[in-house]
Structures are given as C-alpha cells and as structure tokens.
N, C-alpha and C positions, 0 to 999 in steps of 0.2 A: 430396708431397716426402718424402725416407728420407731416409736420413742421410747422402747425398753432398754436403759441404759447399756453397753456392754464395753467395759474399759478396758476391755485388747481393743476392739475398733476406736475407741475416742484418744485413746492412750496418747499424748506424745513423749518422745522420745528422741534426744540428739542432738548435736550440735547447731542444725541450723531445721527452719519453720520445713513445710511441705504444702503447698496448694491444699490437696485433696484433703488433708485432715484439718485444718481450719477449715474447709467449705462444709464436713462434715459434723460440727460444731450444732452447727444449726438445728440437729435433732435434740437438741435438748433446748433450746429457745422458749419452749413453752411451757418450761419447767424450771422458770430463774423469773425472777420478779426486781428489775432492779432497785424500785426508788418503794419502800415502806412505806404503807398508811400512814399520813400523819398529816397534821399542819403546815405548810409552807410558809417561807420568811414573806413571799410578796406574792399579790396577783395578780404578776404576769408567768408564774410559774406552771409546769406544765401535768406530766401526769397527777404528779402529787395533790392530792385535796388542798383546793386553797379558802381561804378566810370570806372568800368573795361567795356570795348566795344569788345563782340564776339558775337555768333551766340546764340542767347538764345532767350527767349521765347517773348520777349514784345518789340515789333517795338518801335524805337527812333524818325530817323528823316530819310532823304534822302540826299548824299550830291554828288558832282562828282565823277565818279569812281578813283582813285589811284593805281598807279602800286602796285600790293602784296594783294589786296584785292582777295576777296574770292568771285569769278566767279560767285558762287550760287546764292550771295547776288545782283546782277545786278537788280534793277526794271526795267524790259522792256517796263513796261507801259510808266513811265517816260521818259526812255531813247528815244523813239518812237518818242514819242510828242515834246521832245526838239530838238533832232539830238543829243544827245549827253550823252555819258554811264551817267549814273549813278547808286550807290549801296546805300542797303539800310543799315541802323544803329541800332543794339539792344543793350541795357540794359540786359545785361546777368543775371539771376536770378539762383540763386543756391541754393540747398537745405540747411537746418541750422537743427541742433538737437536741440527741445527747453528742457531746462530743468526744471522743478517746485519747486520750495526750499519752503516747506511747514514747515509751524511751530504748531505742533503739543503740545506745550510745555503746564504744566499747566496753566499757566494765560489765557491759550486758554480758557479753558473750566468755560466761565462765559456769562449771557445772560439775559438781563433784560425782554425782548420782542423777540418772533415767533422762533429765533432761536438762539445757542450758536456760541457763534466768531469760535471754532473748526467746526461747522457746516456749519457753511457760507462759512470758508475758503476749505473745503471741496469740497463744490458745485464749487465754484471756481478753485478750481485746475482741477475737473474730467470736466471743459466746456473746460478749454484753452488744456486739453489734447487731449480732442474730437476732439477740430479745429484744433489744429496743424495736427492730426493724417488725418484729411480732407484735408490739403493740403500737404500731401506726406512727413513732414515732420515727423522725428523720437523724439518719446517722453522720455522722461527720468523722473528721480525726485529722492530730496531727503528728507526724510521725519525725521523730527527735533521732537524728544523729549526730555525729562529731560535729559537722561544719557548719549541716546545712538542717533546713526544715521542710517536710513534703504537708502538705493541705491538702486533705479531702474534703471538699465543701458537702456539709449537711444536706441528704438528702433523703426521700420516702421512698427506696428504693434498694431492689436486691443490688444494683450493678453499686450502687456505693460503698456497698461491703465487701461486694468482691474486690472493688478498685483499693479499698483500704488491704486486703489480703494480700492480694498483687503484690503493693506496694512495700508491704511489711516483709515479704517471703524475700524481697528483692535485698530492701537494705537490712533484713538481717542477715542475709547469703553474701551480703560484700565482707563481713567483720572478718576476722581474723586475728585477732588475738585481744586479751582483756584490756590493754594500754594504748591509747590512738598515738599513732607516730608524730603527732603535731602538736599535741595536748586537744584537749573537747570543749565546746561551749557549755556551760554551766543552767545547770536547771533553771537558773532563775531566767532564763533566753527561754524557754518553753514555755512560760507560766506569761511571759509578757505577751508572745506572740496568741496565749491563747485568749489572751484580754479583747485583741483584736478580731476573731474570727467568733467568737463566742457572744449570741447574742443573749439579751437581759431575760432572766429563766432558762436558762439554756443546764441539762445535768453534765458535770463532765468529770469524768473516770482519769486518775491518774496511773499510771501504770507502770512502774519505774521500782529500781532496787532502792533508791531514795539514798543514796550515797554523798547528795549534796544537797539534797533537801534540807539546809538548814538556815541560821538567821539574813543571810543573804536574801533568801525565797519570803520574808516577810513582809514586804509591802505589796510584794504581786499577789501574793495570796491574798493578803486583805481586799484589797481591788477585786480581786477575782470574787469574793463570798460576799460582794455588796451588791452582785445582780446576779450571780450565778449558784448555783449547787456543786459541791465539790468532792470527790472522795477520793481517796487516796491509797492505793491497791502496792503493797510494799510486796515485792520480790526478793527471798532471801534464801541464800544455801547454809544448812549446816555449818561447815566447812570455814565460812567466813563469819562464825560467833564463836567455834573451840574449835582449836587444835586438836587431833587425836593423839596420842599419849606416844604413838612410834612416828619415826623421822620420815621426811618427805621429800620427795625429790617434785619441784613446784617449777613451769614453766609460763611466759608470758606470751609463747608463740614462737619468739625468739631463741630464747635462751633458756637454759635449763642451769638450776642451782638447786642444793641441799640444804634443807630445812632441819636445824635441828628440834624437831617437836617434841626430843622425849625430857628435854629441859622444862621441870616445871612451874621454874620464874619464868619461863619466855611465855607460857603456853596461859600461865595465869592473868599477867602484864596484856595478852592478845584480847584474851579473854572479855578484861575489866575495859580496852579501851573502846571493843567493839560493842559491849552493854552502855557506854557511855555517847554513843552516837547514837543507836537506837532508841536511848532515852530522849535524845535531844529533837529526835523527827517526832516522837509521840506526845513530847511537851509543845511543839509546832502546832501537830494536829489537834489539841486540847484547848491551845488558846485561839485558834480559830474556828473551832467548834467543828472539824471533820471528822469524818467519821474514816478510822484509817484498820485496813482489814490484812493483815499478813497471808502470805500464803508460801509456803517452802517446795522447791522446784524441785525437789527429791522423793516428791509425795504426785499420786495422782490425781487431777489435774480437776475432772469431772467432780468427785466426791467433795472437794473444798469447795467449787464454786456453788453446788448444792447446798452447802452445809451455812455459805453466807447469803446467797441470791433466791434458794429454794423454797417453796411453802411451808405451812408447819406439815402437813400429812406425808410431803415428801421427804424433809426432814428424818420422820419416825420411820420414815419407807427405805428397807436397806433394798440398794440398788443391786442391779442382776448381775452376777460375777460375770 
C-alpha cells in the first residue's frame, strides 16, 4: 500500500482499538502537517518558525551584509548583481518533542455509530504520532485512565509509537462500560502530570471527549501554554448533543433502562444543556488562546484528520474511495 488513501483499509471501526490498523496509520503520515507556519510564543520552540534569526533550515529574506554576520550566509548572486555584499536571513527551525495526552477514561468507551470515541481517539493519536515521527521530531504520550497514568517517554523513534499503540490498544481493551465502578480521576490530573514530563517548547495534543475539561482545568492549562504549545482535539457522538425524536432503550454495560426520547421537553432540556458544556470547553480554549479542533466518531476518521492536519493541495485533492 503507498500513500493513495483508501478508507476501507484506514477505516476504524468498533468498540475497542486493533494493533494493525493504528500501525497502518502511518501511510498517511506524510500527508498531515501538524504545527502551521507561523510565529512561535518563545525560542525554545520547535518545528514552528521561531522569532530567533540563525542558520537553519528555511530562507527568510536577503538584507545588506553587517559587520559579525556569518561569511557562509553572503548570497553572491545578489551581491554580484548590486555591487554590494549582501547575506541571507533564516528562520531557524528546531526540533520540538510532541507529546499525546490521551484520554483513555470510561466515558471514552461509548459510540452510537462505526466507531467508539476511545477508538477514534485512538486512530488519532497513532496518525499525529506517525507525522511527528516523519518529521524527525520525538514522540512521547500519556495515556489517561480512571486510576492511573502510563508515560511514554519522548523519543525519535518508530518503537515509541509502537509502545504508545501497544499501550493504548491495551487500556482501551480493558473498559467496559461508559461509567468507571469507583468514579475516574478528573482531567485536571492529566494536564498536571503533563506539566511534569513535557519539556519547555514541547507540542502536545489533547485528545479527549472534553467532558471535564472545564474551570477546574484552568490553572494547569495556564501553566501548561507558558512553555508549551497546546491543542485540543475534542471527541464527540452525535448522540450525546440531541436526542433522536423516537424512545431508547440506553445501557451503561450494566443495566439496561428506557429512554423516553419521543418527549420533546426532555429532548430540548438534553439538548440546551449539552450546548451549554460545549460552550463552556470553547470559551476555555479562547481564553487560553488553543486552538481546539472537533471531530465526530460517527464520521471517517482519515477525511477529518486531512481536512485539519492536510495541505492546501491535499485539501482540494478528494481522496480515493
């Protein structure tokens, strides 16, 4: 297989992850761009063009030569044509460790349509680990369950991705139902610990249905975007923004009860209060200035992550059925 998309093979699909098609991921690696040209907050950051002017990889401009410049950087071409030195100017680019903060937690594991939110989020992490690891940068991750937290230490290396896959396929194959029988540790336990493992410049992918992502998660996240880059990858079903219009028989793994959904105060009331959380993570990500990208687990998987991660040519480029 090359890199001509084909979303029966990239497809996921099901209740829980699969080895083979996260490692499969990776044919699209060369085809997602995770971090946009642009300015960087400091520089110690990494792929992103930063404020700092040395010898790096991506020409700038051309300006007149200055005493203490660096000989190397003389364009002779120009210098020829005018009479007069000139050197050229780069945009220094440095490498960055991205890290993946995946949320592996019960309410993961729910999915009205093709696939469960843990499995979506799944494919998601093992594509942006593939690209990073395509553009030389070192991968890492941490992987958020109910109790506990697994660490992949950042590295430039295939086996880190696979050890993050591994790891994911595992504790997403333990869940079993949307409700952890002890109650779950709360996102802001993710966000602290990834204060710890995430060095200054460091990009790191949030990856989560964002169900508790709210004022609680305010000071970790500040902490977190004063040396790092942040983004925030929200996992959502249908299902849990409107009720459909006929009644539901709705289980938690446990137990099985009947929904009346064809009530249309109930279905409105569900409606208004799950618009009202969703506002509340987007007003989060606004005042900390992330950039926070949806994506619905009822849709395939390939096509979204192009449509955020992709070039413009690939973009306009409809992919091979």
């Amino acid at each position: 297989m090359h890199e001509v998309l084909n979303h029966t093979d990239l497809e996921l699909r099901g209740a829980y992850p699969a080895v083979e098609p996260l490692v499969q991921m990776r044919y699209i690696a060369r085809q997602l761009q995770l971090f946009k040209p642009r300015l960087a907050k400091a520089d110690q950051a990494g792929s992103l063009l930063t404020r700092y002017r040395g010898r790096g990889m991506n020409f700038e401009e051309v300006r007149d030569y200055q005493p203490g410049d660096d000989v190397r950087s003389i364009d002779w071409r120009v210098t020829a044509r005018t009479g007069k030195t000139h050197t050229k100017l780069y945009q220094e680019e440095r490498e960055r460790p991205v890290v993946i903060l995946l949320d592996l937690r019960s309410p993961m594991f729910f999915g009205s349509q093709l696939a469960f939110k843990s499995v979506a989020a799944s494919g998601i992490a093992a594509a942006l680990g593939w690209a990073g690891l395509q553009h030389s940068d070192r991968i890492g991750a941490l992987l958020f369950a109910d109790d506990d937290i697994d660490t992949v230490r950042p590295r430039r290396s295939h086996h880190a991705v696979l050890a993050m896959i591994h790891n994911m396929v595992d504790r997403a194959g333990s869940l079993d139902s949307p409700v952890p029988a002890d109650g779950s540790q709360p996102l802001k336990t993710l966000l602290e610990e990834a204060r710890r493992i995430a060095r200054p410049g460091s990009a790191l992918f949030l990856i989560s249905d964002c169900h508790d992502l709210d004022e609680s998660c305010a000071q970790p996240l500040y902490l977190l975007n004063r040396h790092a880059d942040l983004q925030v990858l929200r996992i959502t079903d249908p299902l849990e923004r409107h009720l459909p219009q006929q009644s539901l028989t709705i289980s938690d793994g446990r137990q099985r009860t009947f929904l009346n959904a064809g009530s249309r105060p109930l279905r409105e009331h569900f409606a208004e209060s799950r618009a009202l959380a969703r506002e509340e993570v987007e007003q989060l990500c606004r005042r900390h200035r992330m950039p926070l990208l949806d994506f619905d687990n009822t849709q395939p998987l390939v096509p979204a992550l192009l449509s955020f991660y992709g070039s413009r040519q690939q973009k306009n480029r409809r992919p091979a059925q």
